[in-house]
RONURO-944013 format. One line per field, with one value per residue (C-alpha): residue in three letters; x, y, z; chain. Coordinates in Angstrom, 3 decimals. Layout:
BEGIN
r = [ALA, ...];
c1 = [X, ...];
c2 = [Y, ...];
c3 = [Z, ...];
c = [A, ...];
***
This chain:
BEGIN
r = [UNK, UNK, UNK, UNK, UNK, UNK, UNK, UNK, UNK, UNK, UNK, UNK, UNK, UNK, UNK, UNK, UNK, UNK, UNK, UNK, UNK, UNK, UNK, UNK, UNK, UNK, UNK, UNK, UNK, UNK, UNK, UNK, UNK, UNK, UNK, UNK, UNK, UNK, UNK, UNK, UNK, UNK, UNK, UNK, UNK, UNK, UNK, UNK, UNK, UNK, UNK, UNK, UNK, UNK, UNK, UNK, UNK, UNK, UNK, UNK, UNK, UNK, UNK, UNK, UNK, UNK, UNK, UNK, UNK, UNK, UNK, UNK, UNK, UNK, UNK, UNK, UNK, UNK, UNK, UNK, UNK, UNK, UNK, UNK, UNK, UNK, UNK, UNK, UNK, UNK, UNK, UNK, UNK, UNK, UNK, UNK, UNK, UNK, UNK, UNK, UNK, UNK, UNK, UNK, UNK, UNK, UNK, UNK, UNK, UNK, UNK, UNK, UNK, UNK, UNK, UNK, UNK, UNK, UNK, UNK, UNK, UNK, UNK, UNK, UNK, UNK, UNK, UNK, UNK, UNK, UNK, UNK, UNK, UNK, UNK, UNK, UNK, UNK, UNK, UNK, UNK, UNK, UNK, UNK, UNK, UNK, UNK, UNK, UNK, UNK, UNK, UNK, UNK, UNK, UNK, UNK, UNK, UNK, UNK, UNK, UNK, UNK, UNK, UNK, UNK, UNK, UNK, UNK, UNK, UNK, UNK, UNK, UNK, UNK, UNK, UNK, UNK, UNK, UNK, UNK, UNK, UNK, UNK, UNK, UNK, UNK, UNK, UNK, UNK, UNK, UNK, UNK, UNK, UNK, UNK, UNK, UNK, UNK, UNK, UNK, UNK, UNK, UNK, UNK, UNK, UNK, UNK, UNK, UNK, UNK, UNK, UNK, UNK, UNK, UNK, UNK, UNK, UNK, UNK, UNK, UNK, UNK, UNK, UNK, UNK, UNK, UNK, UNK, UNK, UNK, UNK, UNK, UNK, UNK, UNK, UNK, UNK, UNK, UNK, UNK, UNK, UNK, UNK, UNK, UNK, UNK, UNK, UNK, UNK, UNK, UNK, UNK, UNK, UNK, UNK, UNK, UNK, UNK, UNK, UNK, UNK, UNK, UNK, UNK, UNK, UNK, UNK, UNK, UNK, UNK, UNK, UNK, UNK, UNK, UNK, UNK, UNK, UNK, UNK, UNK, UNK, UNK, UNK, UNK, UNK, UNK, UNK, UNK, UNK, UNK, UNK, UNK, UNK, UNK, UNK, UNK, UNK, UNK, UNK, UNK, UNK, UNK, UNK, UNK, UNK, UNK, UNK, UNK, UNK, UNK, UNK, UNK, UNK, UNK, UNK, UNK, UNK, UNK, UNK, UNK, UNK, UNK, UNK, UNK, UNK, UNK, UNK, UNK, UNK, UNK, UNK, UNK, UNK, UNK, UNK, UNK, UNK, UNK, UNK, UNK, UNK, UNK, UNK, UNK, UNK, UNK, UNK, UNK, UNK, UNK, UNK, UNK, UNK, UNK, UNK, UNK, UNK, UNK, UNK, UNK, UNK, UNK, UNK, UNK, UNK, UNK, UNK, UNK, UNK, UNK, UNK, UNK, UNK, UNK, UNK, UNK, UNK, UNK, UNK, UNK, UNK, UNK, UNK, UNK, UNK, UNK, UNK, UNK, UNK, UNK, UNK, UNK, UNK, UNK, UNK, UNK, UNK, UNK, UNK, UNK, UNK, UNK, UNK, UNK, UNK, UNK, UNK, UNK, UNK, UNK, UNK, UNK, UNK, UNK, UNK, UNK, UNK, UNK, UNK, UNK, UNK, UNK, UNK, UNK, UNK, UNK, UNK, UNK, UNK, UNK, UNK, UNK, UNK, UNK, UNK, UNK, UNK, UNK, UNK, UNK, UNK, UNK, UNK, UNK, UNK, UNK, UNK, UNK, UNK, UNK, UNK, UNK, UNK, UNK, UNK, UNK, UNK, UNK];
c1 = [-103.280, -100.038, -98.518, -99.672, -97.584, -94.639, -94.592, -94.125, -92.140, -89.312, -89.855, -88.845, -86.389, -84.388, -85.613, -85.662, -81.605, -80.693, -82.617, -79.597, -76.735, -77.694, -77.808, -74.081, -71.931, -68.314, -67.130, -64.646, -62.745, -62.550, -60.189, -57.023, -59.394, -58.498, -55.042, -55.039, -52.101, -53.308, -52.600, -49.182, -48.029, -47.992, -45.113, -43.054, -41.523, -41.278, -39.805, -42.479, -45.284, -43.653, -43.835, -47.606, -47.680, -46.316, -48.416, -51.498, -50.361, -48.378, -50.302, -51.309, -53.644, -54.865, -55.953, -58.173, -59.828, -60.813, -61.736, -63.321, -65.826, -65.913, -67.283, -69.832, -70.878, -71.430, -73.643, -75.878, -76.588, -77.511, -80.086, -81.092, -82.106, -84.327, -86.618, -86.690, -88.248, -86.931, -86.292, -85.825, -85.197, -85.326, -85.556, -86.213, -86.100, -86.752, -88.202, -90.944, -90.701, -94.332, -94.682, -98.160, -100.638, -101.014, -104.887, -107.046, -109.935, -111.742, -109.369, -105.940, -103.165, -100.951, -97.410, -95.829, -92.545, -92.572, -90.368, -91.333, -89.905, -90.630, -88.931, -90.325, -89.262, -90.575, -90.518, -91.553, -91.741, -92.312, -94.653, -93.240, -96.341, -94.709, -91.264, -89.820, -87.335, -86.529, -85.880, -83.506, -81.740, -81.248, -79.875, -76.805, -76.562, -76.135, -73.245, -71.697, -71.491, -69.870, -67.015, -66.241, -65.794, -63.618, -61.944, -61.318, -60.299, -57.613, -56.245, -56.250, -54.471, -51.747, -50.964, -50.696, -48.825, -46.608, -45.607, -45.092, -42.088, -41.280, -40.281, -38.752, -36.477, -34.950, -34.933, -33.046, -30.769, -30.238, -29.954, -26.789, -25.284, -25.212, -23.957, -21.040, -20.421, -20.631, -17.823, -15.806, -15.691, -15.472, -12.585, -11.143, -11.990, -10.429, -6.671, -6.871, -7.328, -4.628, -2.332, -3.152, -3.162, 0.443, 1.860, -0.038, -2.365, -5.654, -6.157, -6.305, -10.120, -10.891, -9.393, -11.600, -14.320, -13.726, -13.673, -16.992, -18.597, -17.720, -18.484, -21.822, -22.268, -21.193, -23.217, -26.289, -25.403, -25.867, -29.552, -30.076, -28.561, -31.187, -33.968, -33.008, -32.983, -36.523, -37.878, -36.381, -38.167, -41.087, -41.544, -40.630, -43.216, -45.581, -44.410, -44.545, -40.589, -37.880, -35.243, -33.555, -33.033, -36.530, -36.120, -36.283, -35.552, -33.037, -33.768, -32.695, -35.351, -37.920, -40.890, -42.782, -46.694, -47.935, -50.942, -53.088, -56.459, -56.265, -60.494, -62.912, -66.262, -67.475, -69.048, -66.023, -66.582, -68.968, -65.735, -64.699, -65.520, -66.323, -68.391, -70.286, -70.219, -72.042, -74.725, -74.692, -75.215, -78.214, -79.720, -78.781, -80.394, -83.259, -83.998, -83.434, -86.041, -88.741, -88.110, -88.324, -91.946, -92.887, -92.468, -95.709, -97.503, -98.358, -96.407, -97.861, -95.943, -96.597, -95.640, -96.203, -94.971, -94.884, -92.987, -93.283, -94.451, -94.342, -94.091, -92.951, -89.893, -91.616, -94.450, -92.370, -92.788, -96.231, -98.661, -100.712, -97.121, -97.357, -98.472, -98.760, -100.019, -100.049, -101.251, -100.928, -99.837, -100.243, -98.484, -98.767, -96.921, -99.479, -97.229, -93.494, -92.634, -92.195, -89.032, -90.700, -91.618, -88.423, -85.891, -88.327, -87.769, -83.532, -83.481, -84.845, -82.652, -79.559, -81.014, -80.937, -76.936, -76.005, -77.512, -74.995, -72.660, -72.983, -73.417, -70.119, -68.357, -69.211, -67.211, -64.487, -63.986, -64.321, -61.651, -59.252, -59.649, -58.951, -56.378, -54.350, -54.530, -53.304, -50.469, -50.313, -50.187, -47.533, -45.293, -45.560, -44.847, -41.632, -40.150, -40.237, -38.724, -36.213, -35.222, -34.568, -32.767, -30.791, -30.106, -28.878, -26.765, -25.318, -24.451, -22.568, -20.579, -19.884, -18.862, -16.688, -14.719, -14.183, -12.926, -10.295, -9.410, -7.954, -6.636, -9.250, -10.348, -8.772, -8.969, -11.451, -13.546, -14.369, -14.922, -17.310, -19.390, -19.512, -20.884, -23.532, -24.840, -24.721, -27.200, -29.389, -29.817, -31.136, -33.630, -34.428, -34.069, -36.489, -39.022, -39.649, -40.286, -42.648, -44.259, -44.653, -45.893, -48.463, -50.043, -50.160, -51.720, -54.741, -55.145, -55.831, -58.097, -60.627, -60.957, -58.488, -59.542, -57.026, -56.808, -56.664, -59.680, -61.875, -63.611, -64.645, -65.690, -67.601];
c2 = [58.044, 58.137, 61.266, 59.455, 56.132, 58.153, 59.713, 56.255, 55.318, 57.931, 57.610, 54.083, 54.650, 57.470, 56.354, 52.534, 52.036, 54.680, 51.497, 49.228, 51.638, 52.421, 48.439, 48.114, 46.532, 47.937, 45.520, 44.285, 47.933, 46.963, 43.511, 45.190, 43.665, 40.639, 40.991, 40.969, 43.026, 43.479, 39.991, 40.209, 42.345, 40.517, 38.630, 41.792, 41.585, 44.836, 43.046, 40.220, 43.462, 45.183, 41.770, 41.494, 44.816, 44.155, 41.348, 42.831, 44.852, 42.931, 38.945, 37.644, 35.394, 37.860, 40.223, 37.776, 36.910, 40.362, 40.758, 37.626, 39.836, 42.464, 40.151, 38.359, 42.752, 42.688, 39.561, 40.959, 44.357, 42.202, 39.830, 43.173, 44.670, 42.544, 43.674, 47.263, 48.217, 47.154, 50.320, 49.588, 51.225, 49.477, 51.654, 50.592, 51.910, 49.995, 50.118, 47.412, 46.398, 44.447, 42.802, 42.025, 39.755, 40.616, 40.000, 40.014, 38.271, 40.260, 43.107, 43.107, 45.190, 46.662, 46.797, 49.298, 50.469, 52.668, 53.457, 52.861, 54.206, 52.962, 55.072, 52.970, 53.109, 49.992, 49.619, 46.214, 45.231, 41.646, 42.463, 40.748, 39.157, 36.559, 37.754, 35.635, 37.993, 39.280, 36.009, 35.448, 38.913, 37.803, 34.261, 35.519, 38.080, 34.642, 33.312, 36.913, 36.735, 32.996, 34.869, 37.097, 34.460, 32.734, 36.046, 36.150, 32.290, 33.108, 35.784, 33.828, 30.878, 32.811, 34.958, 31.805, 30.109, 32.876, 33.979, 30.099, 30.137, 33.266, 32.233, 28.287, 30.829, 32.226, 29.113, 27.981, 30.588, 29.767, 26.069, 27.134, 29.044, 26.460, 24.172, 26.616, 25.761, 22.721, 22.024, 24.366, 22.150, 19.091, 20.474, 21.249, 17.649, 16.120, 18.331, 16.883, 13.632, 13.892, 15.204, 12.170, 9.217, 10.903, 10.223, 6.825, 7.641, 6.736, 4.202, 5.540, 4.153, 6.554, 9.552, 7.911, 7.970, 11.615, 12.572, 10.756, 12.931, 15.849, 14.900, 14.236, 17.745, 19.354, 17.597, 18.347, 22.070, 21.124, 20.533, 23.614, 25.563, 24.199, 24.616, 28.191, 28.544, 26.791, 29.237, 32.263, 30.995, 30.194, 33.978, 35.448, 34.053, 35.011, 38.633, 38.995, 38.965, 37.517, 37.553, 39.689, 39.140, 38.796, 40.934, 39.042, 39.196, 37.159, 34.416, 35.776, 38.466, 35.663, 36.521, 32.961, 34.051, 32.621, 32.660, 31.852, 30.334, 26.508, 25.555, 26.985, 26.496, 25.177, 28.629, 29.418, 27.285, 30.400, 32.312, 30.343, 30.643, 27.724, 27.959, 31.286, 29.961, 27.215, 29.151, 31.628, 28.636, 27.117, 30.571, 30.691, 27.293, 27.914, 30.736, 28.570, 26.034, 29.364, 30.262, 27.046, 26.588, 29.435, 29.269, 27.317, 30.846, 33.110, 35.632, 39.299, 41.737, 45.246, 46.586, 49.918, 51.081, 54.935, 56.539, 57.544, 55.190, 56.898, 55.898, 59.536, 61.084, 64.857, 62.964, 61.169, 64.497, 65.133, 63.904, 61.336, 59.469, 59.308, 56.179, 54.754, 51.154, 49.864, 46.595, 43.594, 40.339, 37.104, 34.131, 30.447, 27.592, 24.548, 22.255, 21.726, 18.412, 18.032, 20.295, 22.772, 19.389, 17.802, 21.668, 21.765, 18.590, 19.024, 22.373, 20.384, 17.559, 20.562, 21.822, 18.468, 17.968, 21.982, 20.638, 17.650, 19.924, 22.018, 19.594, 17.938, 21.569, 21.827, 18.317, 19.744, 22.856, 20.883, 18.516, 21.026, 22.966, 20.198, 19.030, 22.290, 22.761, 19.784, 20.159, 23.887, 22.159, 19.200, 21.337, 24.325, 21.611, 20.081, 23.728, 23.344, 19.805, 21.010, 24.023, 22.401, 19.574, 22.488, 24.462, 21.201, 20.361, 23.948, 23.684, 20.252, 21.877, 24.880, 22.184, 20.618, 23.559, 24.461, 21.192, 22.391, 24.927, 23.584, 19.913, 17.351, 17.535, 17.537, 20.035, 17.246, 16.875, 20.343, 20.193, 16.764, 18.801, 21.695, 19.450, 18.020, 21.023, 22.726, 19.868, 20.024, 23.849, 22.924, 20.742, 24.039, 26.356, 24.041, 23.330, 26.770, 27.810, 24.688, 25.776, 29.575, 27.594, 25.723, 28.084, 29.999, 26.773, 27.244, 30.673, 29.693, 26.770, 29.018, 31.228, 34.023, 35.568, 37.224, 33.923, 35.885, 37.694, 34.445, 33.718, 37.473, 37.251, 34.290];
c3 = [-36.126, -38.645, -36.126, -32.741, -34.361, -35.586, -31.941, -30.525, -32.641, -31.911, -28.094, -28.169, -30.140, -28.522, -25.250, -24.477, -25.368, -22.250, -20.017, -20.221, -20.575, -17.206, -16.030, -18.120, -16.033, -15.491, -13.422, -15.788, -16.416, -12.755, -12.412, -10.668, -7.844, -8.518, -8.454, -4.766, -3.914, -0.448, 0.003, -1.980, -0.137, 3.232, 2.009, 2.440, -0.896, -2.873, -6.196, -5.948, -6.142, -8.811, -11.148, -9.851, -11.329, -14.660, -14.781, -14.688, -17.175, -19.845, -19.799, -22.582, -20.908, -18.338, -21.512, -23.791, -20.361, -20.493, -24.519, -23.577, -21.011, -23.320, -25.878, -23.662, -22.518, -26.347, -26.925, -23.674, -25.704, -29.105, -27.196, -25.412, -29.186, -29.544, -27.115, -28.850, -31.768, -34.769, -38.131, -41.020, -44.136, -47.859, -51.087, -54.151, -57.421, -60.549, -63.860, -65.271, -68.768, -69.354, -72.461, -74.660, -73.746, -70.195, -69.371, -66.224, -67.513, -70.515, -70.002, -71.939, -70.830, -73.872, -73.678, -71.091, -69.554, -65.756, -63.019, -59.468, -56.765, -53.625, -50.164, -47.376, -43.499, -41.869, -37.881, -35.990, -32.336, -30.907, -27.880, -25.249, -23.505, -22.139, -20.985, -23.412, -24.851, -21.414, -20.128, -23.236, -21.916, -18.582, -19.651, -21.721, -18.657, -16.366, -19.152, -19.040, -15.112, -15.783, -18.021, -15.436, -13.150, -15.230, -16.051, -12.047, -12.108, -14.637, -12.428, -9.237, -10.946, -12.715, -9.733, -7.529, -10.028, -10.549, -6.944, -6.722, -9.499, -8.142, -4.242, -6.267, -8.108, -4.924, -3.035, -6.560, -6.209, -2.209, -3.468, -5.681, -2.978, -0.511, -3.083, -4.347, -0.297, -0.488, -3.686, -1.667, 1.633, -0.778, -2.713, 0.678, 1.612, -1.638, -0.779, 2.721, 1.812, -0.880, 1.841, 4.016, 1.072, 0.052, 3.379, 3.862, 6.029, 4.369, 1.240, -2.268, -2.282, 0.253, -2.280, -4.814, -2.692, -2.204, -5.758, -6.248, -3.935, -5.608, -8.885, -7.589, -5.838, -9.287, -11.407, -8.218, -8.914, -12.797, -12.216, -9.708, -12.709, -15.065, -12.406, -12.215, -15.931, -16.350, -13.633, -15.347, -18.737, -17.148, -15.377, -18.498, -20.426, -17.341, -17.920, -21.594, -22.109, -24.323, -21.897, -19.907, -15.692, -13.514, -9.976, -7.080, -3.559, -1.815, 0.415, 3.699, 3.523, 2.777, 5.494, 6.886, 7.190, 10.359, 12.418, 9.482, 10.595, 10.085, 10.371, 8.134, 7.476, 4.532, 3.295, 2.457, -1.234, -1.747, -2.713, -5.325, -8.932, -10.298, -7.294, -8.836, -12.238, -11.588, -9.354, -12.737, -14.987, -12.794, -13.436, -17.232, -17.650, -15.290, -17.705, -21.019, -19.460, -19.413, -22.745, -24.284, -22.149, -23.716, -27.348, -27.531, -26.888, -29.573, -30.487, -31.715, -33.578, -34.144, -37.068, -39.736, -42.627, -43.685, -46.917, -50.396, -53.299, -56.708, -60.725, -62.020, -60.377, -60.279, -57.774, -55.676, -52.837, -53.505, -51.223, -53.037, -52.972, -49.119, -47.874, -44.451, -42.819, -39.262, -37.651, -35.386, -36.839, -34.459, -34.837, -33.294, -34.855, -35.130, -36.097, -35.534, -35.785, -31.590, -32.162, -28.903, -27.090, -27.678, -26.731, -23.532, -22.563, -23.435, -21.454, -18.396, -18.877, -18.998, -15.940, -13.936, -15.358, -13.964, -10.613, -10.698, -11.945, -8.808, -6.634, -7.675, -7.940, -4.140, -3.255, -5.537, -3.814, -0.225, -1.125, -2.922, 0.615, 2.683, 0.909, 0.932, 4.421, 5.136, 2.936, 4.878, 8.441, 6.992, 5.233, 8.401, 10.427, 8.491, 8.420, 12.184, 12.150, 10.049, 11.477, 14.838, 13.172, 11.473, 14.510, 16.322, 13.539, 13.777, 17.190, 16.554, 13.808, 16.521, 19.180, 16.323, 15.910, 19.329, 19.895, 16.560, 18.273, 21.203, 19.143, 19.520, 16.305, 12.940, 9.816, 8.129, 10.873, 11.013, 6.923, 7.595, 10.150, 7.730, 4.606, 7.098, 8.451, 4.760, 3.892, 6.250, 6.018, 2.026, 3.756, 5.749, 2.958, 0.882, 4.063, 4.291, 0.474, 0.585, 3.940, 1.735, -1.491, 0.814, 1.936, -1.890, -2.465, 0.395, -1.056, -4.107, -3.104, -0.799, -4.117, -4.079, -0.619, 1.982, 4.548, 7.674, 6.893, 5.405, 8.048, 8.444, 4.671, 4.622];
c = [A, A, A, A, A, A, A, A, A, A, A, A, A, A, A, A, A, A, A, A, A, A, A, A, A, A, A, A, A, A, A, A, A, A, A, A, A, A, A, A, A, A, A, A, A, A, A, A, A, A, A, A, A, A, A, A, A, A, A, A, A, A, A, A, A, A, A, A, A, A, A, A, A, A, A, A, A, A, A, A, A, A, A, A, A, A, A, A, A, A, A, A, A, A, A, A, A, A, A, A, A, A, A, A, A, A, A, A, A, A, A, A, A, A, A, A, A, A, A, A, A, A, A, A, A, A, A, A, A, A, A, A, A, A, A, A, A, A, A, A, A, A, A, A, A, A, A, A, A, A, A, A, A, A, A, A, A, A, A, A, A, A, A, A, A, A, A, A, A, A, A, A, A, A, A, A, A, A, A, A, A, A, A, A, A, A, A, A, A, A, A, A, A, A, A, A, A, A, A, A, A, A, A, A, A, A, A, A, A, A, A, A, A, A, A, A, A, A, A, A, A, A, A, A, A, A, A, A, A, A, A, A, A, A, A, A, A, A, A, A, A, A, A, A, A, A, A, A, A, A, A, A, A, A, A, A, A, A, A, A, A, A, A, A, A, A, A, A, A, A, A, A, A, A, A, A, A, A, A, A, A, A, A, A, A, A, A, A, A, A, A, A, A, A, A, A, A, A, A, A, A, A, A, A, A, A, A, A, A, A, A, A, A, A, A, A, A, A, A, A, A, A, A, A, A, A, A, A, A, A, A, A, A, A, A, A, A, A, A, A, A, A, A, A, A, A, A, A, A, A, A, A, A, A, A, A, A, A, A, A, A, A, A, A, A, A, A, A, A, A, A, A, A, A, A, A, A, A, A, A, A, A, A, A, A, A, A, A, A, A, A, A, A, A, A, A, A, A, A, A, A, A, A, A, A, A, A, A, A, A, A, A, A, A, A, A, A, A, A, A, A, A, A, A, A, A, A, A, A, A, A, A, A, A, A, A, A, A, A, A, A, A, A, A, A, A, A, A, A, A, A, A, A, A, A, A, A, A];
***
């Protein structure tokens, strides 16, 4: 009997722990994935990729979602010990020092001094009758799959936000151009107008005028400059640096996605992960209701004991030392106080909240969707507006200096048309980073999926 439960013993040991290495999941050494680059890369912007890259590689954020996995991985292999047998080893060595007077009934025990040593190793297992302790496994495997979606939220939301800064920075950039343009014309304007008021042509309140407006496009390209500035903090701290200049692209080589699908259905919410998490946490809970219906059963635990047990040092190896016990211990509480009534009755009462919860997630998601593609369809649709306006304009300014050309119209006029044209083509410059943001916006709604191939995915 003592070899057949040593036997077992071993076996489960050396055995049992190869079951979940083999059900580990690596999904996390995995999260490039989420990254998306495929996507990325549609905007045709080489710099914007290599950020992406250094990213991945350098967030501070993106790495404690990842510990944060790792820890979780962790917690799943210390609920899954508990289904194994449990060793144990506690020595003990001592010595008794008995005084007189010690009596078991007639029989007095004179004064004595031993040593006992006392070399057990003690192994236990919780027989898991009721798939309590598996049920326990696969709950903290449901919260571990609900840090991995939140692991893929994090990535989704800092690449969006990112690439967002990223593409404000060049139209920022684009923004201080035109406005360098725009003093230039104005300062043109101003010498013109000085020309005119010294000859009495014009009033000295229109000069004043004049010098108004410029003071008003300088302090305009004040704020750009700070816009620029809070950008170039803001990617930095994205990227993990101190300072130095972020690459970017400029805004002439700024590709407008189009064709993107504008109707979805709403399985789309299935890509999501708050989406998942909840559907992991119904699960978790659904589990935690199971286990808490079960801890009114019994429990039976196996246990044995085998070692050495000796009061002289030079018998401590022979074999009347050896000793060895084995048995089955039950165990039902009879009384608890209605603790087990009242954590059955709380895990149900979870359960019914995580079905609000992902019931309500679901509206969420559908109103986050709908939302962004109507801000994709408004702000696509102002580009358009604004690029025809711009266009026109252009062609006014054109007409403007033909008619310079041949007399009809003076050095200011052409400088007016210029100023006008220069401010619509912001408008356009602005339209079309917001039409670009938009739809980073809709991607980032429907859960961090490629849109032209959503509907394919769903």
């Amino acid at each position: 009997m003592r070899k057949i439960f040593i036997l077992v013993l071993l076996l489960s040991l050396f055995i049992t722990p190869g079951a979940f290495s083999q059900g580990k999941n690596n999904a996390s050494q995995n999260t490039i994935e989420y990254m998306n680059l495929t996507w990325w890369e549609r905007f045709g912007d080489e710099n914007l990729n290599n950020n992406l890259l250094k990213l991945y590689e350098k967030n501070y954020d993106l790495k404690n979602a990842a510990l944060k996995v790792q820890e979780n991985e962790k917690i799943v292999k210390m609920q899954f010990a508990n289904e194994l047998p449990q060793l144990t080893f506690s020595g003990d060595l001592s010595r008794d020092l008995r005084g007189p007077y010690q009596q078991y009934g007639n029989m007095r025990i004179p004064p004595y001094s031993q040593y006992n040593y006392l070399l057990p190793l003690t192994a236990s297992y919780e027989v898991d009758i009721w798939g309590t302790n598996r049920l326990k496994t696969k709950s903290v495997k449901e919260q571990l799959e609900m840090v991995k979606q939140a692991e893929r939220a994090t990535y989704i939301a800092l690449t969006s936000d990112f690439v967002s800064d990223y593409f404000n920075l060049i139209k920022t950039d684009e923004f201080l151009k035109i406005q360098d343009e725009l003093i230039k014309a104005q300062e043109d304007i101003i010498s013109k107008t000085n020309d005119k008021y010294s000859i009495g042509l014009c009033s000295i309140n229109e000069l004043l005028a004049e010098e108004r407006t410029l003071t008003t496009l300088r302090e305009e390209k004040n704020r750009h400059i700070k816009t620029q500035e809070t950008l170039l903090n803001s990617l930095r701290a994205y990227l993990s640096q101190t300072g130095g200049e972020i690459e970017r692209g400029k805004y002439d080589n700024v590709l407008l996605l189009s064709g993107i699908p504008e109707t979805y259905t709403t399985d789309i919410v299935s890509n999501r992960p708050d989406f998942l998490q909840e559907e992991a946490n119904i699960r978790r809970v659904g589990f935690d209701v199971r286990v808490a219906k079960r801890e009114f059963l019994p429990k039976f635990i196996i246990y044995g004991q085998i070692g050495l047990n000796a009061y002289h040092l030079d018998t401590l190896f022979n074999s009347v030392s050896q000793f060895f016990n084995a048995g089955v211990m039950p165990s039902v509480d009879l009384f608890s106080g209605g603790r087990k009534v009242a954590l059955w009755k709380l895990r149900k009462l979870e359960y019914q909240e995580a079905l609000n919860s992902y019931q309500k997630t679901i509206l969420e998601a559908i109103k986050e969707i709908n939302n962004g593609l109507v801000e994709y369809k408004t702000a696509a649709g102002n580009y358009k507006e604004s690029a025809d306006r711009t266009a026109l304009q252009n062609k006014t300014f054109n007409l403007v200096k033909d008619k310079h050309q041949i007399g009809a119209a003076s050095d200011l006029d052409v400088l007016y048309a210029s100023e006008i044209y220069l401010m619509m083509k912001k408008e356009e410059v602005s339209n079309k980073i917001n039409s670009l943001i938009s739809v980073i916006g809709l991607y980032k709604a429907v859960g961090g999926i490629d849109l032209y191939n959503l509907n394919n995915n769903v």
